[in-house]
FILUM-959666 format. One record per residue: residue in three letters; x, y, z of N, C-alpha, C in turn. Coordinates in steps of 0.02 Angstrom, whole numbers, plus 50000, padded with zeros to 5 digits. Example, Ala and Ser with C-alpha at 12.3 -4.5 7.8 and 13.67 -1.06 7.14 Angstrom:
ala506604971650390506154977550390506604983550390
ser506424988850354506844994750357506455000250394
//
This chain:
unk530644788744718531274789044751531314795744789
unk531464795844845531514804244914532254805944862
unk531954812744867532614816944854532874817444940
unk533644818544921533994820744974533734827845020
unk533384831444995533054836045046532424835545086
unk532134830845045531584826645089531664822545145
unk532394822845173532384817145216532644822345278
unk532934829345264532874835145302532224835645348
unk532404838745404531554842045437531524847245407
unk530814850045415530774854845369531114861845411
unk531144862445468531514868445490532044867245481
unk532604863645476533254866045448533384869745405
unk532864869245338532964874345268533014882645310
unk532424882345341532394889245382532814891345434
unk533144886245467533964886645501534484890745446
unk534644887345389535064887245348535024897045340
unk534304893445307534284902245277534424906645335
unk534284905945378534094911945448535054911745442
unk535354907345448536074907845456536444913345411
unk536184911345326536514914145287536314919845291
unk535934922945306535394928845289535884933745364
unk536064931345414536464934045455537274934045440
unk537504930645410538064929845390538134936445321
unk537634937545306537544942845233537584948545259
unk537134950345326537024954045369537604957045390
unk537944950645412538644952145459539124957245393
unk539114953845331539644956245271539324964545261
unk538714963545238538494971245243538784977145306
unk538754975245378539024979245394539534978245407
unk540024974045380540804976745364541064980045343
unk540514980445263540614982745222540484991245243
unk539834993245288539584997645305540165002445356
unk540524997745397541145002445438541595002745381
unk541885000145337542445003345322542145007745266
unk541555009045236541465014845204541385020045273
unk540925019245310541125026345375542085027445388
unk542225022245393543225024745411543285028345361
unk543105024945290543475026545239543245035645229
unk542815035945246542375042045237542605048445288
unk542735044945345543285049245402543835052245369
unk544295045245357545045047045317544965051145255
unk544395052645222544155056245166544305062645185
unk543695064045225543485071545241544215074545302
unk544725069445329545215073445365545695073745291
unk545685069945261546065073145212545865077045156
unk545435081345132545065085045119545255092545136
unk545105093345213545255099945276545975098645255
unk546415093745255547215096245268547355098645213
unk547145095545132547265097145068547095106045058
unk546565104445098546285114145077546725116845109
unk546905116345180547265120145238548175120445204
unk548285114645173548915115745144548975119345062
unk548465119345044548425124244970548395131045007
unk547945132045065547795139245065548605141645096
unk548985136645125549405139345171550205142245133
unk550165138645076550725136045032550615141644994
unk550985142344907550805146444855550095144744848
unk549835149844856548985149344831548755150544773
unk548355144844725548125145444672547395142344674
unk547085147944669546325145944661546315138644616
unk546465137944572546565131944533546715125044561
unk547115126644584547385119744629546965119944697
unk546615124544740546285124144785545715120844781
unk545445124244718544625120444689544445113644660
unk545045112344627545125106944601545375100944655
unk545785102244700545955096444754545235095344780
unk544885101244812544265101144861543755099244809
unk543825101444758543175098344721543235087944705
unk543785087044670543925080944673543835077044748
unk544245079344789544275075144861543415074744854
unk543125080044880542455079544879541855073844857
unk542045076044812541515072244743541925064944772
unk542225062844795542565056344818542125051344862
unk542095060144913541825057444974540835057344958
unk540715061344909539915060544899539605051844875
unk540205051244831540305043144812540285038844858
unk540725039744918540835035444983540355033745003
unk539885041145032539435041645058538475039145037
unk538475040044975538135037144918538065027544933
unk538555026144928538615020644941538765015645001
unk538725021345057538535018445119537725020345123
unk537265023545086536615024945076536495018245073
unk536865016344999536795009544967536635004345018
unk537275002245057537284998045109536894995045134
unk536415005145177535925004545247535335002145198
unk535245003145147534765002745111534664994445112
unk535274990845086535164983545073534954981945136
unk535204983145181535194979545257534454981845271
unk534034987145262533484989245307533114983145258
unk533054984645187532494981745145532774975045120
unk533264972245124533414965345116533474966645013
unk533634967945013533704967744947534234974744892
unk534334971744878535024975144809534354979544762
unk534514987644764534384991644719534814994744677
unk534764995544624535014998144545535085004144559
unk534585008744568534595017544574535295019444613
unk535405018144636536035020244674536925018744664
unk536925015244645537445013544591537475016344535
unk536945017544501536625022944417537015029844453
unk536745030344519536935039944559537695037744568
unk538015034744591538765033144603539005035544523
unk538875031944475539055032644417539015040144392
unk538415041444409538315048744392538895054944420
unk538985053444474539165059344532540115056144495
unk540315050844469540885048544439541015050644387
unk540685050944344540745055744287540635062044276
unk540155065344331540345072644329540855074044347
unk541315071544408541845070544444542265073644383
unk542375068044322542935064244292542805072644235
unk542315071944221542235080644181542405086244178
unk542335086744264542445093044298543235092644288
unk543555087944325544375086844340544665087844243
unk544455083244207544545084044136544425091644109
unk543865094444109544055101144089544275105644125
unk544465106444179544775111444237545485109344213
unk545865104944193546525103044208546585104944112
unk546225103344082546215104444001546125112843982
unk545995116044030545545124544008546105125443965
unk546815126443992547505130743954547685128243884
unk547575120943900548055117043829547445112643808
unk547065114243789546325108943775546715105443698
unk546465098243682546645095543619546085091243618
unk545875091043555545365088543551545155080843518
unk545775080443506545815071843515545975067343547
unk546325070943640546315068543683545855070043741
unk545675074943750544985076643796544345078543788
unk544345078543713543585081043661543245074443666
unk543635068343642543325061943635543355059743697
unk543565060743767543635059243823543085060443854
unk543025070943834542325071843867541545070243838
unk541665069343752541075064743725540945059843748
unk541405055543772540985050343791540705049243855
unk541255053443885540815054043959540135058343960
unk540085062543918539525065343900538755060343886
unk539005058243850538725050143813538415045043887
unk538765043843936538835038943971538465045444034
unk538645051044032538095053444094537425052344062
unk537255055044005536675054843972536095048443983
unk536615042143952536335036143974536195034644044
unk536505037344103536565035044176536025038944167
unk535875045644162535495049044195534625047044150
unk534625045244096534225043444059533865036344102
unk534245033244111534215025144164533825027144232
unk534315032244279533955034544333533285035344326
unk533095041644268532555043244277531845039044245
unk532045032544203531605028744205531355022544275
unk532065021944287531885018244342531495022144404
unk531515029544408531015031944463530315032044446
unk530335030944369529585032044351529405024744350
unk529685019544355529595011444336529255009744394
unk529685015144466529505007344511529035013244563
unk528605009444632528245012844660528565014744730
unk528405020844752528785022844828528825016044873
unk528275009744877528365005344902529005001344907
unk529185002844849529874997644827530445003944860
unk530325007744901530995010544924530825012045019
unk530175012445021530045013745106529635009145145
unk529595007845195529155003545234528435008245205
unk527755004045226527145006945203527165011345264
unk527375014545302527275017445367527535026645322
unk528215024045310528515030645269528205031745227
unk528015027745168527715028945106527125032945110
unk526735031945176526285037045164526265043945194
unk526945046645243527185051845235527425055845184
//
C-alpha cells in the first residue's frame, strides 16, 4: 500500500524544506533587529543613567551600581545577538552561549546582591541567595568549560576560519 508521501514528487519535500528553512531565517532575523533596537535603547539609557547620577547628588554607589547593572544587561543583549548570527551563519542552535548568558546573569545578580547588601548584610537572606548563585555559576561555568573541550573548532567556524 503507497504511503501518502509517495505519491508527492520528490522535489516538493525540498520545496517544503527550502520554505521552512527561510521562514526560520526570516524569525531569526526578527529576532536579530529587535535585540540591535533593544541594544540601542540599552546603551542610550545607560549614558543618561550615568549623566543623571553624575549630575544629581552624587554617590559613587548609585553611579556604579546603575552603570554596572545597565551594563551587564546590555553584555547579555549583545551575547545573544552573537547567539542569533551564529544560528543563522551555521544553521544550527548552540548550547555555549546561552551557558555565557547565564554566566554574565549571575555574576550580574552577585555583584547587584552584594553591592546593595555591603551595609545591612543578613545571612539568611543574601548568604543563601549568594550560595546558590555561587553554586549555579560554578555549574554554568563547569558546563562551559567541558563543552569547549567536547567539541572541535569545526563545530563553531567554516573550515576556511578554522584554519586561521
Amino acid at each position: 500500500m503507497p504511503t501518502p508521501r509517495s505519491n508527492l514528487p520528490k522535489n516538493d519535500g525540498g520545496r517544503v524544506q527550502g520554505l521552512l528553512q527561510l521562514i526560520e531565517d526570516g524569525i531569526h532575523l526578527v529576532v536579530a533587529a529587535v535585540l540591535v533596537l533593544l541594544a540601542g535603547i540599552l546603551t542610550v539609557g545607560v549614558v543618561q543613567d550615568v549623566i543623571k547620577s553624575i549630575q544629581g547628588p552624587y554617590r559613587e554607589e548609585t553611579v556604579v551600581l546603575s552603570a554596572l547593572d545597565s551594563s551587564l544587561v546590555l553584555f547579555i543583549v549583545a551575547e545573544l545577538l552573537h547567539t542569533v548570527r551564529l544560528t543563522i551563519r551555521n544553521r544550527t542552535l548552540n548550547a555555549e552561549p546561552f551557558l555565557v548568558v547565564g554566566l554574565i546573569a549571575g555574576v550580574r545578580k552577585v555583584l547587584i546582591v552584594t553591592a546593595e547588601a555591603e551595609k545591612s548584610f543578613r545571612w539568611h537572606v543574601e548568604g543563601i541567595e549568594l550560595l546558590i548563585l555561587a553554586g549555579l555559576i560554578l555549574v554554568m561555568a563547569t558546563a562551559v568549560y567541558v563543552w569547549r573541550r567536547s567539541t572541535r573548532p569545526e563545530d563553531y567556524f567554516t573550515p576556511q576560519e578554522a584554519r586561521h
